[in-house]
C-alpha angles and dihedrals in degrees: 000000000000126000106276121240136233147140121250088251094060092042088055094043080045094056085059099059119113117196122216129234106262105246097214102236110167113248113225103195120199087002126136114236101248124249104267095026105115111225095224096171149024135192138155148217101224119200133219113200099264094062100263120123126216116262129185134217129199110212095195101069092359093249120163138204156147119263109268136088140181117317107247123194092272093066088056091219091305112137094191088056092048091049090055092046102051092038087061088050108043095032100021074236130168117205140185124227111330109230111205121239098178135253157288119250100227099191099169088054093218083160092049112041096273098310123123109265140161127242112212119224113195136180124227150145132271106221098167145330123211133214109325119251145159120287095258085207085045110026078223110144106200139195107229113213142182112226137151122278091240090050095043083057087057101053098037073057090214083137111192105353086050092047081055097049090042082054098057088040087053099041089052090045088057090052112044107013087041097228126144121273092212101055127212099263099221113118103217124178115220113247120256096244093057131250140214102253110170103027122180137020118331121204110289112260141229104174117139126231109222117261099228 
């Protein structure tokens, strides 16, 4: 692998990331979320052409994450709704079809008041994002940034569990969103006045949203 490029902006924003402790939750790739398992979350690894996925840093603790939230009453239990929803208010984002990966087992049920509950994860791609601004449900206000799958992993710190689950995203993307398996490794910040990132038809899809 080549030497990875970045802008001194971007190296100083990187030596303030904190990575969490993984929690351990069981991935369950390709698998359908069972009848009587509440989908309590969504979020989504969103893809630019060239095979790297947006990931945001808080600046403020260093915290980093994919795009996605909980799913409120306005998404009507659709994950794919939620996931379009949070990603235009976190990222101020703008995505094309979600395609569903699978999701995480959440047995302690720290997202549903201690009840069992699954955790979507979800591929799409990244078509624009517009001026950045604060969360209005956060008040985070995050720096978006292209990176590689392999290196998202390593600063959302989810080690080998989160390197599986960015294997089956990528493997889906190539597929259906027609981006490279290898990306492209510079780490680019989008720029404050938004940009067009993913322009023009995509493959046509045929990925399932979990029945819950």
């Amino acid at each position: 692998m080549g030497r990875i490029e970045f802008t001194a902006e971007i190296a100083e924003l990187l030596g303030k990331v904190r990575r969490r402790p993984t929690a351990g939750w069981p991935w369950r790739p390709g698998e359908q979320v069972p009848d009587g398992l509440p989908v309590k979350q969504s979020w989504g690894w969103l893809f630019a052409p060239d095979g790297r996925v947006l990931t945001l840093v808080n600046p403020k603790d260093g915290i980093c994450s994919l795009p996605g939230g909980s799913l409120e009453p306005e998404d009507d239990g659709d994950p794919a709704a939620a996931l379009a929803r949070e990603a235009g208010e976190e990222a101020r984002a703008v995505i094309g079809r979600p395609y569903y990966l699978g999701y995480l087992y959440d047995r302690v049920g720290s997202a549903n008041g201690g009840h069992e509950c699954a955790r979507v994860r979800m591929a799409a791609a990244l078509r624009a994002v517009g001026p950045s601004e604060a969360d209005p449900a956060s008040g985070r206000h995050y720096r978006r940034l292209l990176v590689a799958p392999g290196l998202a992993v390593e600063l959302l710190g989810w080690g080998e569990p989160g390197l599986r689950q960015a294997r089956v995203a990528v493997a889906m993307a190539a597929h259906w969103l027609g981006v490279p398996a290898a990306a492209n490794e510079t780490i680019e910040e989008l720029p404050v006045e938004g940009c067009t990132v993913f322009p023009g038809p995509v493959h046509p899809g045929g990925g399932s949203v979990p029945g819950h």
